[in-house]
C-alpha positions as CSV (number, residue, x, y, z in Angstrom):
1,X,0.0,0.0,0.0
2,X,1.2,3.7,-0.9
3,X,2.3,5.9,1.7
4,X,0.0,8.4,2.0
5,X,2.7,11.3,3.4
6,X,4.4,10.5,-0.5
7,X,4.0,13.1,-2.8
8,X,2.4,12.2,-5.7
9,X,5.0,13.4,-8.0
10,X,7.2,10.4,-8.0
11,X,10.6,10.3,-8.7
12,X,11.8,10.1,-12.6
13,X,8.3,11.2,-13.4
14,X,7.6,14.1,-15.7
15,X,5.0,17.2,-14.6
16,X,1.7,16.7,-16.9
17,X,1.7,20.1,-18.5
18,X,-1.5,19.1,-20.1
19,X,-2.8,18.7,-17.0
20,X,-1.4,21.8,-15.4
21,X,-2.8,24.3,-18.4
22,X,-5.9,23.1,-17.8
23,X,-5.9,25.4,-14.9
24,X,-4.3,28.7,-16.7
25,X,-6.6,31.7,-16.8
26,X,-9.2,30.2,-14.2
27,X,-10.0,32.0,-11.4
28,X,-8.9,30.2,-8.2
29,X,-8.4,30.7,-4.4
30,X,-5.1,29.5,-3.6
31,X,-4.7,27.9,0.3
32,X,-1.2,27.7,1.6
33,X,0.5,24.6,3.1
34,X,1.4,25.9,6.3
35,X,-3.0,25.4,7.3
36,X,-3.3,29.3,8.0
37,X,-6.3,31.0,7.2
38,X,-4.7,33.2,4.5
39,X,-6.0,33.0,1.2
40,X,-4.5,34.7,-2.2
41,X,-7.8,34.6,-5.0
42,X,-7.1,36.1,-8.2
43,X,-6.5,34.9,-11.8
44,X,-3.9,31.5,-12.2
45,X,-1.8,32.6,-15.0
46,X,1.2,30.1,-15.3
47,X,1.8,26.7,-13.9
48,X,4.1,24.2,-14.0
49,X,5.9,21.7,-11.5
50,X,7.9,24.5,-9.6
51,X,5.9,27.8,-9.5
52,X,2.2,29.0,-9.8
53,X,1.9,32.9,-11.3
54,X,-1.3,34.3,-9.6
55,X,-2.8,37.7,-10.8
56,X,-5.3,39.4,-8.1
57,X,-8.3,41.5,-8.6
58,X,-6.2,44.5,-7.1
59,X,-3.5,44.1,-9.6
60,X,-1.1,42.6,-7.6
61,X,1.0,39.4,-9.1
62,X,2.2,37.0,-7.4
63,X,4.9,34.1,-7.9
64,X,4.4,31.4,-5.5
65,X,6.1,28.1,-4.8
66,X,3.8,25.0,-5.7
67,X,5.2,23.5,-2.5
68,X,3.8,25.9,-0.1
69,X,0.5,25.1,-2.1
70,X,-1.9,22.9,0.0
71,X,-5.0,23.4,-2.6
72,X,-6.5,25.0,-5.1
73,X,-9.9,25.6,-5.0
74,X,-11.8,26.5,-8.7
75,X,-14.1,29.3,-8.6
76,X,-14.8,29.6,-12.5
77,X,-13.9,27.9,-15.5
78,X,-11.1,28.2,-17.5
79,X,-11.6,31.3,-19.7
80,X,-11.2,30.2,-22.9
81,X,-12.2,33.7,-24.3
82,X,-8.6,34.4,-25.3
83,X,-8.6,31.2,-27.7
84,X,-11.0,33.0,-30.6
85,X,-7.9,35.3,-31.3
86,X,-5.7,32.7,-31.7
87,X,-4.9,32.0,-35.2
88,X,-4.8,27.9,-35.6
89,X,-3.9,27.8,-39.5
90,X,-3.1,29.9,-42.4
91,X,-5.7,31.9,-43.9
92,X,-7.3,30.9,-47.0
93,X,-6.2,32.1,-50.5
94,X,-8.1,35.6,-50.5
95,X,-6.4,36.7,-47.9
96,X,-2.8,36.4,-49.8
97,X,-4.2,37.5,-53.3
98,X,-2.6,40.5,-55.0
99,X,0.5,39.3,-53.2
C-alpha cells in the first residue's frame, strides 16, 4: 500500500503540463500549506511543476512556490475567451491575393 505522506510526483516522473494548463486563466483561491487562514484569489496565470503565477483582482502578481500550495480551489472555468484570437492555421487564399 502507498504511503500516503508521499507526494504524488514520484521520482523520474515528468509534470503533466497538459494537466497543469488546464488550470491557466481560471479564477482560483489559492490555500497555503502551512493550514493558516490566509488565502490569495485572483487569476492562475502560469503553472508548472515548480511555480504558480497568480494575478489578483487589485492588480497585484504574485509568484508562489507549488510547494507551499496545499489546494487550489476553482471558482470559475477556465476562460477560454482568449482562444477566438488565436490564429490555428493559415488563412485561405483571399487573404494572400494581390500578393
Amino acid at each position: 500500500m502507498d504511503d500516503p505522506r508521499q507526494p504524488v510526483m514520484k521520482p523520474g516522473l515528468k509534470f503533466d503540463e497538459t494537466f497543469a494548463l488546464r488550470f491557466v486563466h481560471s479564477r482560483a483561491t489559492i490555500y497555503y500549506s502551512n493550514y493558516s487562514s490566509y488565502t490569495d484569489t485572483g487569476k492562475i496565470v502560469y503553472l508548472d511543476n515548480n511555480w504558480l503565477e497568480l494575478l489578483k483582482d487589485n492588480g497585484e502578481q504574485l509568484v508562489i512556490p507549488v510547494a507551499a500550495v496545499r489546494i487550489i480551489k476553482l471558482l470559475e472555468a477556465t476562460d477560454k475567451s482568449y482562444e477566438a484570437t488565436t490564429l490555428l492555421r493559415p488563412s485561405g487564399p483571399e487573404a494572400t491575393a494581390g500578393s
